[in-house]
C-alpha positions as CSV (number, residue, x, y, z in Angstrom):
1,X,-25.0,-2.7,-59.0
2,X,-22.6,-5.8,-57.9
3,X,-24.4,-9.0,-57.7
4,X,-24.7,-10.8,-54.6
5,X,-22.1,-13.3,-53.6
6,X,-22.8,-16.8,-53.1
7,X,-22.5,-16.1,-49.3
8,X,-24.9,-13.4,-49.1
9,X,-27.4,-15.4,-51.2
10,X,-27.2,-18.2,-48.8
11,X,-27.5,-15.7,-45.8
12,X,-30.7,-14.0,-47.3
13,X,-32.1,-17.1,-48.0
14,X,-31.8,-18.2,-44.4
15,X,-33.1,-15.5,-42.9
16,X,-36.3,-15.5,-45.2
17,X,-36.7,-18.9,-44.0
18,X,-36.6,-18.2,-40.5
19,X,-38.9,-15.2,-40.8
20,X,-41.7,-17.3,-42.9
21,X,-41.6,-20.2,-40.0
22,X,-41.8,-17.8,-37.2
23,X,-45.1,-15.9,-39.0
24,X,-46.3,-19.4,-39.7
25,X,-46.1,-20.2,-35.8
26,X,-47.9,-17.5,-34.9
27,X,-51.5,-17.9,-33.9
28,X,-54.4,-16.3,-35.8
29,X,-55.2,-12.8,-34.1
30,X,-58.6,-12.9,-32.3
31,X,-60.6,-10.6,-34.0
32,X,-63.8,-10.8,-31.9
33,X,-61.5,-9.5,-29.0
34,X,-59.6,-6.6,-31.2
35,X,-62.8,-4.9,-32.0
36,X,-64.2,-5.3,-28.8
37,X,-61.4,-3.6,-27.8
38,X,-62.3,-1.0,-30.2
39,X,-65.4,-0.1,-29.4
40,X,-64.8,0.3,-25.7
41,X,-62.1,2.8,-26.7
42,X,-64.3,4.4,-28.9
43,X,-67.0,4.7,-25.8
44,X,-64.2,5.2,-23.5
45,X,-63.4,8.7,-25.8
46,X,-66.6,9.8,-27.5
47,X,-69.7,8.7,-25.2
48,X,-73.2,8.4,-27.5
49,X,-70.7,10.0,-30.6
50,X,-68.9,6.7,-30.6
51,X,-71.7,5.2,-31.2
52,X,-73.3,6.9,-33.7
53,X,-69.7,7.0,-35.8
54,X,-69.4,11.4,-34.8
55,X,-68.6,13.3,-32.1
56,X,-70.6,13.9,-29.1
57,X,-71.3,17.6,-29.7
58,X,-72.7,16.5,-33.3
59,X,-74.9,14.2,-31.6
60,X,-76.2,17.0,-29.1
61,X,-76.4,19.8,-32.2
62,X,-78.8,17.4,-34.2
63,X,-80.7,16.6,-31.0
64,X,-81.1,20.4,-30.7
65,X,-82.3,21.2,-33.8
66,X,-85.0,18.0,-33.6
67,X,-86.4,19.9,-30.4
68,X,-86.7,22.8,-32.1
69,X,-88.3,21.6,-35.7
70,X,-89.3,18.2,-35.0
71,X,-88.0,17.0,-38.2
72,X,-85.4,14.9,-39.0
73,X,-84.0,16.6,-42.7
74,X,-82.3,13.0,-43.7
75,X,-80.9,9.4,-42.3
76,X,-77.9,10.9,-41.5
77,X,-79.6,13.1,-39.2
78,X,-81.8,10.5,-37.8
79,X,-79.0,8.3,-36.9
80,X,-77.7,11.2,-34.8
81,X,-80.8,12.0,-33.0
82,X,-81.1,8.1,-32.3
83,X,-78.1,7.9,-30.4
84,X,-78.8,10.7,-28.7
85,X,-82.3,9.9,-27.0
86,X,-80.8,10.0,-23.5
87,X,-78.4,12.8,-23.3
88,X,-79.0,15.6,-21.1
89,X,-78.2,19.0,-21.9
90,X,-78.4,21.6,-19.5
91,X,-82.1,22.2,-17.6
92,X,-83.7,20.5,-20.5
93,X,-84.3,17.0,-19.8
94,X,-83.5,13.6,-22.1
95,X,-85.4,13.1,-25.4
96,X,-86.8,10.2,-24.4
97,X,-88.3,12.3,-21.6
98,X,-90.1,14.1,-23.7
99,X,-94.1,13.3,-24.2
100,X,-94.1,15.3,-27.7
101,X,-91.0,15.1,-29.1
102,X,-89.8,11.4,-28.8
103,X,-93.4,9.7,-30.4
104,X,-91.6,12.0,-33.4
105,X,-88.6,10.7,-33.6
106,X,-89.7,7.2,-33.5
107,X,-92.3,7.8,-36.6
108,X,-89.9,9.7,-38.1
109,X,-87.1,7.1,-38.0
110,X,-89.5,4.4,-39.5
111,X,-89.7,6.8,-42.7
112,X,-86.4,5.4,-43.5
113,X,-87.3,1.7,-43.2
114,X,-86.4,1.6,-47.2
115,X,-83.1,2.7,-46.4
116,X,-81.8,-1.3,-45.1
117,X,-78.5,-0.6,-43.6
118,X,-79.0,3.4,-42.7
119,X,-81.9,2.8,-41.0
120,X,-79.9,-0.5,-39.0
121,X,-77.8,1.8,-37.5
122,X,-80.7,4.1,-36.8
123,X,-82.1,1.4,-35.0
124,X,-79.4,0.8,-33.1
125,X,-78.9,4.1,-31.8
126,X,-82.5,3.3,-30.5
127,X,-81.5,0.5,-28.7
128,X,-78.3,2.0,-27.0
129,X,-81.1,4.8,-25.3
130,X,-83.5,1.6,-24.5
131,X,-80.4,-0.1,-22.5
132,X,-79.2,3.0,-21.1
133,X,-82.3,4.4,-19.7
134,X,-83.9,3.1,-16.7
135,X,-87.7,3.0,-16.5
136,X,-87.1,2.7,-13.1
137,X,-86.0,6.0,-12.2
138,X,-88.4,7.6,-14.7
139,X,-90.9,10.5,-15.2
140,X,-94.3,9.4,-15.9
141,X,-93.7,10.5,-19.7
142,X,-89.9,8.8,-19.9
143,X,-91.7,5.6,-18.8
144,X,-94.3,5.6,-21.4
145,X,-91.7,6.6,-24.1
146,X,-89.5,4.0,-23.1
147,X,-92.2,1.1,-23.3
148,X,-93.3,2.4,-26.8
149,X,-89.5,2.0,-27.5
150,X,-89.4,-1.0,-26.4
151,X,-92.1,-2.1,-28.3
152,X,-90.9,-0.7,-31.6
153,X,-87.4,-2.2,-31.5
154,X,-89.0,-5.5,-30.8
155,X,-91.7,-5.6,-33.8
156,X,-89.2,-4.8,-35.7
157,X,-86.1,-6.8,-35.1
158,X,-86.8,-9.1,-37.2
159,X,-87.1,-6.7,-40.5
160,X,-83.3,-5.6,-40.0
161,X,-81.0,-6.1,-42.4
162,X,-78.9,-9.2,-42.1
163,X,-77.4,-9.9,-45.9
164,X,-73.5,-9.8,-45.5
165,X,-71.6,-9.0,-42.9
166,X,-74.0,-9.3,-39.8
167,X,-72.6,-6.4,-36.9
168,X,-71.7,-8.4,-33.9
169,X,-74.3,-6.3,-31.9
170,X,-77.2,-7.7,-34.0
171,X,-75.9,-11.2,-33.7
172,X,-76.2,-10.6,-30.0
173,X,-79.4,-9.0,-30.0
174,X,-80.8,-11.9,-32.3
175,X,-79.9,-14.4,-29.5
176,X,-81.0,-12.3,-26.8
177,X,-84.3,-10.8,-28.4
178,X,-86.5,-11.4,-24.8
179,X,-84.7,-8.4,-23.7
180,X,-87.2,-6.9,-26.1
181,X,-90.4,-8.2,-24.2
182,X,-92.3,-7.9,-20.9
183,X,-89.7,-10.0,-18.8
184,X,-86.4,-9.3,-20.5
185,X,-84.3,-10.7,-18.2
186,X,-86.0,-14.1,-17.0
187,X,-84.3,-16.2,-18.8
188,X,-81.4,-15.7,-17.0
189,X,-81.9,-15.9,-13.3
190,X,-81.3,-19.7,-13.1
191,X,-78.6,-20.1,-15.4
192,X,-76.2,-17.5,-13.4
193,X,-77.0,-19.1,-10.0
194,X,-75.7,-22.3,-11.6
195,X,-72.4,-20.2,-12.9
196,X,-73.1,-19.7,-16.1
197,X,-71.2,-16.2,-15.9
198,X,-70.4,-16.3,-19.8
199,X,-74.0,-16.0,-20.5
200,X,-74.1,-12.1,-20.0
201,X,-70.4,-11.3,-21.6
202,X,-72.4,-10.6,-24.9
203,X,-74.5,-8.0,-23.1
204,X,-71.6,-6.3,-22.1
205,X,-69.3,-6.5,-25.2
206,X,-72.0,-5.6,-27.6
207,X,-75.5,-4.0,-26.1
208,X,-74.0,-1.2,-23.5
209,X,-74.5,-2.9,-20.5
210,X,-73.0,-1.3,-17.8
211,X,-73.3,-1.6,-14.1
212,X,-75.5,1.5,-14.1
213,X,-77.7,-0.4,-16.7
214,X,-81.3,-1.1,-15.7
215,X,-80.5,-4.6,-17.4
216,X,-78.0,-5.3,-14.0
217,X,-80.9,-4.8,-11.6
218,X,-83.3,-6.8,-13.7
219,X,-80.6,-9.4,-13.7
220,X,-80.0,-9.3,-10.3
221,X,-83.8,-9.5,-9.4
222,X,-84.5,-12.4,-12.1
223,X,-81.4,-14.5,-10.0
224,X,-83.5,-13.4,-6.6
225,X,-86.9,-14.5,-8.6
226,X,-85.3,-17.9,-9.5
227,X,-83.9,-18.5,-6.0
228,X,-86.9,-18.0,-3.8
229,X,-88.5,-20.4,-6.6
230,X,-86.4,-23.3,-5.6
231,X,-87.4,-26.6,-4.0
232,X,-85.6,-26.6,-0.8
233,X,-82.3,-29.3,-1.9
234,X,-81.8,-26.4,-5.2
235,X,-82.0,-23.3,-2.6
236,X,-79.5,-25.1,-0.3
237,X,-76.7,-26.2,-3.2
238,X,-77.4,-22.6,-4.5
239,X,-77.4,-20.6,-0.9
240,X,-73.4,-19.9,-1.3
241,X,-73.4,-18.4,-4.6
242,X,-76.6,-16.1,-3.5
243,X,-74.8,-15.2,-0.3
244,X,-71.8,-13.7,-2.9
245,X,-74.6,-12.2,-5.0
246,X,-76.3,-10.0,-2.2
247,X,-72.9,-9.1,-0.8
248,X,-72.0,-8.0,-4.6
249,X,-74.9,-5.7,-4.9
250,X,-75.3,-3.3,-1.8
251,X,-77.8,-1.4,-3.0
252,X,-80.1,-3.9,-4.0
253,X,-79.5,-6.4,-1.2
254,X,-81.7,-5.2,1.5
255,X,-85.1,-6.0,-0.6
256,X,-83.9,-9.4,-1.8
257,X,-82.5,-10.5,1.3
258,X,-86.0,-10.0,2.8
259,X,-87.3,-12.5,0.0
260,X,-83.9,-15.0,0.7
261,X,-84.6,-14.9,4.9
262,X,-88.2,-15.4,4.5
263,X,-87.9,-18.3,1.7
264,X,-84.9,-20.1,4.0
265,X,-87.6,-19.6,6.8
266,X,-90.0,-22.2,4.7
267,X,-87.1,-25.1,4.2
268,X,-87.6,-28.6,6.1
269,X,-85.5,-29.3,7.9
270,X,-85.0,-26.2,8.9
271,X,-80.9,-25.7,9.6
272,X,-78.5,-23.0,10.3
273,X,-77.5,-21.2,7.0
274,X,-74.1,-19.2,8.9
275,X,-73.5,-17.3,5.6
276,X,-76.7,-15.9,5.3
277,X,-77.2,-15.2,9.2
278,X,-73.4,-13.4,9.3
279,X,-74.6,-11.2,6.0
280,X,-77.8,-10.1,7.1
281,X,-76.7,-9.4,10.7
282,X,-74.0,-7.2,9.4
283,X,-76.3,-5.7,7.0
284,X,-79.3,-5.4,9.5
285,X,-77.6,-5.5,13.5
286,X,-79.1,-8.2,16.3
287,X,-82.6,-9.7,15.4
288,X,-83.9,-9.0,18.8
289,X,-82.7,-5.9,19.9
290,X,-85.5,-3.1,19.3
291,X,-83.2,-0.5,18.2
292,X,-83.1,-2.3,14.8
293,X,-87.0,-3.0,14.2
294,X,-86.8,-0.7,11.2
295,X,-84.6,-3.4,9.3
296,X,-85.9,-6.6,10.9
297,X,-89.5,-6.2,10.9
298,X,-89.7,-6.1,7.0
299,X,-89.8,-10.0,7.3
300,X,-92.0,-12.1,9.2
301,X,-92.0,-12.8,12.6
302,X,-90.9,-16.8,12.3
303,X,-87.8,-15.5,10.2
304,X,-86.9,-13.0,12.8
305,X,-87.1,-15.4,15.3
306,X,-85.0,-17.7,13.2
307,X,-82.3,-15.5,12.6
308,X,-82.2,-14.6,16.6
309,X,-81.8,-18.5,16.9
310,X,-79.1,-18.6,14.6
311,X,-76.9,-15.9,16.0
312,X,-77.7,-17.0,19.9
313,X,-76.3,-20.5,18.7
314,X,-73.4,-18.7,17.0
315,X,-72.6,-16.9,20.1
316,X,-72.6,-19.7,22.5
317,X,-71.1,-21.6,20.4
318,X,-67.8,-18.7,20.3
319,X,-68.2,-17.7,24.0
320,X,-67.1,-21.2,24.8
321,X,-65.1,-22.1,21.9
322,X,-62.8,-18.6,22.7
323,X,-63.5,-17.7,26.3
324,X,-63.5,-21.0,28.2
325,X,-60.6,-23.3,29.5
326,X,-62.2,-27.0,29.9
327,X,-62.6,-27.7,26.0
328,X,-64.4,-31.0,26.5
329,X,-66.7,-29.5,29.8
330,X,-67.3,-26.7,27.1
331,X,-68.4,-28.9,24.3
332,X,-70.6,-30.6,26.6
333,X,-71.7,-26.9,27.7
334,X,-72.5,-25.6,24.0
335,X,-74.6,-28.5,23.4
336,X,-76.8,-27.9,26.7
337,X,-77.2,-24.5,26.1
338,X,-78.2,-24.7,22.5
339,X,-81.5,-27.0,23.9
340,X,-82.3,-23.9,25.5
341,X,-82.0,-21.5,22.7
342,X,-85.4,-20.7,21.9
343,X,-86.3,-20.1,25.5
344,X,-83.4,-17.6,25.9
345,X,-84.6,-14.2,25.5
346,X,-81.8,-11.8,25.7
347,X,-78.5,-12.7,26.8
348,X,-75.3,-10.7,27.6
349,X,-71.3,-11.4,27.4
350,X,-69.1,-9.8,30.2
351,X,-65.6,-10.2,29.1
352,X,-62.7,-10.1,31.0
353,X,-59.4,-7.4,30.4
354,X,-57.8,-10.5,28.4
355,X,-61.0,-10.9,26.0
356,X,-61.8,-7.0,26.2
357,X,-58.9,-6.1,24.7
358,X,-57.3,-8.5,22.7
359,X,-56.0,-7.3,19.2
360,X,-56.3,-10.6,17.7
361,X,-59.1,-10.9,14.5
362,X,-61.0,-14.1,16.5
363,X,-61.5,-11.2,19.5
364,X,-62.3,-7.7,17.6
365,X,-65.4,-10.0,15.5
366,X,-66.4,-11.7,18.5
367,X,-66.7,-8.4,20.1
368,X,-68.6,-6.9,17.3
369,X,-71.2,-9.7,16.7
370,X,-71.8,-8.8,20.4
371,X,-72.2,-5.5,20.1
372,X,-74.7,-3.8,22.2
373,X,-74.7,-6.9,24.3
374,X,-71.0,-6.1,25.6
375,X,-69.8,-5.5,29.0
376,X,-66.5,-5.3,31.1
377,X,-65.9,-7.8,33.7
378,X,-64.0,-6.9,36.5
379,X,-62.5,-10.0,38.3
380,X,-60.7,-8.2,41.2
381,X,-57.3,-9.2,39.2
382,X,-58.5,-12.5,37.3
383,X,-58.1,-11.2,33.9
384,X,-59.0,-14.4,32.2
385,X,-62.5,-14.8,33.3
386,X,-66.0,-14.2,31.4
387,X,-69.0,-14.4,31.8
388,X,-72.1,-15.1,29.6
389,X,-75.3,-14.1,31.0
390,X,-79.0,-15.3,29.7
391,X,-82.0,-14.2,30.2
392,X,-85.0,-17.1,30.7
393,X,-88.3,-15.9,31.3
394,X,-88.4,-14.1,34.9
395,X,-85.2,-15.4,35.6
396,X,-81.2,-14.4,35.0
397,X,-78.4,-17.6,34.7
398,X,-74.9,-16.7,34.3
399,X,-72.2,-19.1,33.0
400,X,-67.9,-18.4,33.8
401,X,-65.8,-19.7,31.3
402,X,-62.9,-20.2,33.4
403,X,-62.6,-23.8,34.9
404,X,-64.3,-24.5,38.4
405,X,-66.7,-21.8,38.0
406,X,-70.6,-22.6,38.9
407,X,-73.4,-21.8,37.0
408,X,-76.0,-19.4,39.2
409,X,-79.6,-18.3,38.9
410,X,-81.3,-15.2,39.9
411,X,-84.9,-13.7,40.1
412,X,-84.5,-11.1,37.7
413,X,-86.7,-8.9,39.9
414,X,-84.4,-8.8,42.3
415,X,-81.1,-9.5,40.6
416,X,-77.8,-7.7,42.7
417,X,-76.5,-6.2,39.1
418,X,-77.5,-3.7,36.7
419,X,-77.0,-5.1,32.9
420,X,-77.7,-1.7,31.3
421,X,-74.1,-0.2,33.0
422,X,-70.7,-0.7,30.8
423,X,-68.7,-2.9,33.6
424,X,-70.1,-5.4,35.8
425,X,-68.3,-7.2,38.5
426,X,-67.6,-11.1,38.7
427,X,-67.5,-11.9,42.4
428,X,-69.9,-11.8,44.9
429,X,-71.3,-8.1,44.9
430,X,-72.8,-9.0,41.7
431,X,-72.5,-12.4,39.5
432,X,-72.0,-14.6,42.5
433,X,-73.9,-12.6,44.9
434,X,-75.7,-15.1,48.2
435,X,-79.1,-13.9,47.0
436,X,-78.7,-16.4,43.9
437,X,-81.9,-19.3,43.8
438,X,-79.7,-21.8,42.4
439,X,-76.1,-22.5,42.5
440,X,-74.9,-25.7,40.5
441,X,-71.4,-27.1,39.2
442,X,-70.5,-28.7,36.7
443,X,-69.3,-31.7,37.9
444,X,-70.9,-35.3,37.4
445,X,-70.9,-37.4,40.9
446,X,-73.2,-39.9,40.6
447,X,-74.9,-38.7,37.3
448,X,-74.1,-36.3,35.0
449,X,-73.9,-32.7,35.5
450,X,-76.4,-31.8,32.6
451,X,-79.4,-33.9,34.2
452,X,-78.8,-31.9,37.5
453,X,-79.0,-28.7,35.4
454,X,-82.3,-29.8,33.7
455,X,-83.8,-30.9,37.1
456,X,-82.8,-27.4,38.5
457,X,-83.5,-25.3,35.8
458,X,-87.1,-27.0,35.2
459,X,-87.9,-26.5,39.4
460,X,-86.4,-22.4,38.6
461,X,-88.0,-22.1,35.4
462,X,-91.4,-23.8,36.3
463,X,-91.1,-26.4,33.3
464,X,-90.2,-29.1,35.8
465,X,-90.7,-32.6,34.5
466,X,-89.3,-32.0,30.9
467,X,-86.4,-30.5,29.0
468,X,-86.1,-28.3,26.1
469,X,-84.9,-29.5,22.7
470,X,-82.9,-28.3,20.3
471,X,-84.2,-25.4,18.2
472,X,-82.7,-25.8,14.8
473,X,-80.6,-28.6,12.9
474,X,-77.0,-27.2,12.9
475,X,-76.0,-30.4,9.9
476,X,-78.0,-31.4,7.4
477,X,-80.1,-34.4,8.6
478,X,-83.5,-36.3,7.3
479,X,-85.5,-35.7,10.1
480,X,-87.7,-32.7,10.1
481,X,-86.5,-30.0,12.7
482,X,-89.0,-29.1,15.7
483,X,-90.6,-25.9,15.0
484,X,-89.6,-22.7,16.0
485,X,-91.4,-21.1,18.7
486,X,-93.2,-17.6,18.8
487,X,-91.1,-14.9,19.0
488,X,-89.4,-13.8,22.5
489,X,-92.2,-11.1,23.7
490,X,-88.8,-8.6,22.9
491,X,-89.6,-8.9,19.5
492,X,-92.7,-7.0,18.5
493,X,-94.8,-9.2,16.0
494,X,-95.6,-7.7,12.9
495,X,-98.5,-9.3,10.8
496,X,-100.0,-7.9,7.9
497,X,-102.1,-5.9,7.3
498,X,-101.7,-4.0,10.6
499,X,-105.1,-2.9,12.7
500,X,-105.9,0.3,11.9
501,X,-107.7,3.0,14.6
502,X,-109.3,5.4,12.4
503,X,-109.5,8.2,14.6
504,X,-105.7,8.0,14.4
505,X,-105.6,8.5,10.8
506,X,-105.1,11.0,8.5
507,X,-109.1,12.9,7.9
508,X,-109.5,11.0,4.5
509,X,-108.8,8.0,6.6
510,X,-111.5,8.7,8.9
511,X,-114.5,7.8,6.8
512,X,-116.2,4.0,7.3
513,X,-114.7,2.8,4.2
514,X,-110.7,4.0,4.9
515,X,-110.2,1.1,7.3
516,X,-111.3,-1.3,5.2
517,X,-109.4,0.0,1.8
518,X,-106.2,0.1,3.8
519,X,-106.7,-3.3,5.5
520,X,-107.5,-4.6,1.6
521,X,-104.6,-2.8,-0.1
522,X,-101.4,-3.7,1.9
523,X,-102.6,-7.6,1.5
524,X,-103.4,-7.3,-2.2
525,X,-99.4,-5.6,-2.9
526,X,-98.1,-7.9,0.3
527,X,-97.2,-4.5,2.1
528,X,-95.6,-5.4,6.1
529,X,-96.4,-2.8,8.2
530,X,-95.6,-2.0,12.1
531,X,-97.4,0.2,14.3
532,X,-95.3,1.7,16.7
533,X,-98.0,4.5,17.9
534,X,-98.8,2.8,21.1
535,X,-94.4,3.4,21.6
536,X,-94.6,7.0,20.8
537,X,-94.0,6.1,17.2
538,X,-95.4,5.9,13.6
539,X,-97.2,3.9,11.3
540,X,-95.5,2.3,8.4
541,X,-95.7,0.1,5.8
542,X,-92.5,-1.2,4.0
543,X,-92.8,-1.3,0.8
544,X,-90.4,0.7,-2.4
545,X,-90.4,4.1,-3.0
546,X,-91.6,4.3,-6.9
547,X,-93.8,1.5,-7.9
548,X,-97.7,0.4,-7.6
549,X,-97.5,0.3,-3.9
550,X,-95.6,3.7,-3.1
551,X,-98.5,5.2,-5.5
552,X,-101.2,3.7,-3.7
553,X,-99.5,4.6,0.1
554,X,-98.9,7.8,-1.1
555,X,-103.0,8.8,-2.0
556,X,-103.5,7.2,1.3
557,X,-101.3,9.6,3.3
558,X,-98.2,8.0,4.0
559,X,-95.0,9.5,3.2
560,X,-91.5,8.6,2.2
561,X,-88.7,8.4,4.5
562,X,-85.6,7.9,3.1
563,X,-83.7,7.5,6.4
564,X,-85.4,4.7,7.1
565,X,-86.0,2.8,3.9
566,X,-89.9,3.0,4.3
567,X,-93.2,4.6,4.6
568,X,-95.1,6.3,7.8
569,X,-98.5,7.6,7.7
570,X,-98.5,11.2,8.8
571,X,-100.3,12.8,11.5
């Protein structure tokens, strides 16, 4: 072999130089991430198999053959069967489902305690089933299993092995051992509202936690918990973040937004949250209209009532921000109107063929937040005007936005239009008909055009001698707010627990006693409940489907209806 020359020695030489300062720029490789990595693969691929280091259909053999004998013939065995404990195969149902079977397994498994690391990974098999299966959903015997599981992996945590190399997952499970204990997920509620996000990566990364995880819901409820146990400054800085967390979870939402809305209801000063109104009227449709009771009468009446507020202001505040010329006679017009919010018990927007149909994103959501409230104006040509229509006690006072345009009041006994037709007309067959009892502009003179309104108003209305005041607080401010009045008589009050007739219950109901068990159980579990018999409807009580509650409704003769989201008590 010929020897090198000088200039190939000098060339090799340079290029191991290079290659050794180019390794030692690189940065060290994160290994915490590479075998995360790994083991989402390895779930990805094999499901429980992964797991348990075999393939799935190993898993399910084992878990077979411990049905059949109830034995476990070795630690290898065992650590199949453990990862196993919530498959399902066929009709059969999971292990853990099983009242005979799964006490078996778990005094089986403890056989091996001797065995330090074999029976670590048993143990973890155990806790993949305890994330994975939600006690929630379960049978009678699947909830019982799972509690003795629970109870198991927690007395004995502390006996694992932890000499050497300590598993990532066990690290993980050492710093979040209350997920072993009666309120696993507790700890967390606060910290997450706050935006500590990092807290659950862990959870994820190392304990199975998926979004179908029972742990996801607990968290979800402990951030709810920690919310509605807020002073009133904490629940404010915090209200954003919630807002994101209900919209996040649809599933859950409807039951915690009944905690948020009635909490919110409790804060002095008592001011417009527009985030929470704008989520739970898209979730739940206008406060006051009847045909959404079903939603809105799950929280009290004074929340109701508060979230009617909240979108009436909302609307005025659009109808003349959008469909009015005069910008500073509208200001002036939003801020009289507003004092008269809580006296306003329905109200109405007729929009002209401009506003009708306009494709612009300001018009199609004002035209849905008024939806079931929307009629077509017909102007006779004017294509530009609208009209907003309230309804005050007996009486019906419609506002134009167009400039020049008088306000007009009519005895809603005898008012010239029909507000249950589509179109209405804006001239004088209908909105400016003769028969009006008042007729004022909105020009100042010699004093200004709101103290005429008041004087009017008060002489139609029969509050003459003083004028309303604001409902609500739209800005924070120190002053307490004025309280919110009862709700419009277009809201049905719901206070529980409801009256009960007995002859109008069920036959168990009809002894002496019934009344007075029902009247006693829906406070002690804080059941609402409606009767809409006297409306050619039912009796129900809103309250979950699985739980104490549903259990006790249930021997009481209610049943579930899933259409609605509650329970009615059957004829």
């Amino acid at each position: 072999m010929r020897p090198l020359s000088p200039r190939s020695v000098k060339l090799a030489e340079r290029m191991r130089a290079v290659a050794e300062a180019a390794l030692g720029s690189m940065p060290d490789p994160n290994l915490a991430e590479l075998r995360s990595e790994i083991r989402q693969l390895k779930d990805m691929l094999g499901g429980a198999g992964a797991g348990a280091g075999a393939a799935p259909d190993r898993v399910r053999e084992q878990v077979s053959l411990f049905r059949r004998t109830g034995t476990l013939p070795d630690v290898r065995a065992a650590r199949l069967v453990c990862w196993g404990t919530t498959l399902r195969d066929g009709r059969d149902p999971a292990l853990i489902e099983d009242r005979e079977r799964f006490p078996g397994l778990i005094d089986g498994v403890d056989e091996f305690r001797d065995m330090r690391r074999p029976y670590r990974r048993c143990w973890r098999g155990l806790l993949d089933g305890y994330v994975r299966y939600d006690p929630g959903d379960a049978t009678e015997a699947g909830r019982r299993n799972w509690t003795m599981l629970r109870d198991y992996l927690n007395d004995n945590l502390p006996s694992l092995e932890r000499s050497g190399s300590v598993p990532d997952w066990l690290s993980t499970i050492d710093e979040h051992a209350n997920l072993l204990g009666e309120r696993p997920c507790a700890r967390y509620g606060a910290a997450l509202l706050e935006g500590d996000a990092k807290l659950l990566e862990p959870l994820r990364r190392d304990l199975s936690m998926g979004d179908s995880s029972w742990l996801t819901r607990r968290i979800f409820e402990a951030q709810i918990d920690a919310a509605v146990n807020h002073d009133d400054r904490a629940l404010r800085r915090i209200m954003p973040r919630l807002v994101a967390l209900l919209a996040e979870h649809d599933l859950l939402a409807d039951g915690a937004l009944v905690r948020v809305l009635d909490r919110w209801a409790r804060c002095r000063p008592l001011e417009v949250e527009a985030e929470l109104r704008d989520l739970s009227v898209a979730r739940w449709g206008n406060p006051w209209l009847e045909r959404n009771d079903t939603q809105w009468t799950r929280v009290e009446a004074e929340t109701r009532q508060m979230v009617s507020s909240w979108l009436k202001l909302s609307l005025i505040e659009k109808f003349f921000s959008l469909l009015s010329e005069d910008k500073l006679n509208d200001q002036r017009r939003v801020a009289f109107w507003k004092r008269y919010v809580d006296r306003i018990d329905d109200m109405h927007f007729a929009l002209g063929e401009a506003a009708y149909t306009s494709p612009s994103a300001d018009f199609r959501a004002l035209r849905k937040a008024m939806a079931g409230k929307l009629l077509r104006l017909d102007n006779g040509g004017v294509a530009r005007n609208n009209a907003f229509i309230m309804r005050l006690g007996g009486h019906v006072v419609v506002e134009f936005g167009e400039h020049g345009n008088a306000m007009y009041a009519f005895d809603a006994a005898s008012a010239p239009f029909d507000l249950r037709r589509p179109s209405i007309s804006g001239n004088r067959t209908a909105l400016k008909h003769p028969s009006h009892v008042a007729r004022i502009t909105h020009t100042d003179g010699g004093e200004r055009w709101e103290r005429k309104f008041e004087r009017r108003l008060a002489e139609v209305l029969g509050r003459a001698g003083k004028a309303p005041t604001a409902a609500l607080s739209t800005v924070s401010s120190p002053t307490a707010a004025p309280p919110i009045r009862p709700a419009p008589t277009s809201i049905p009050t719901v206070v529980p627990p409801v009256e009960i007739r007995p002859q109008e219950m069920r036959q168990a109901a009809s002894e002496p006693h019934a009344v007075r068990d029902l009247h006693a159980f829906l406070a002690e579990h804080r059941v609402k409940s409606a009767d809409l018999r006297d409306k050619g409807g039912s009796l129900w009580a809103y309250a979950p489907e699985r739980g104490l509650a549903a259990d006790g409704l249930r021997s009481r003769g209610f049943a579930w209806s899933a259409r609605r989201g509650a329970w009615f008590l059957k004829s």
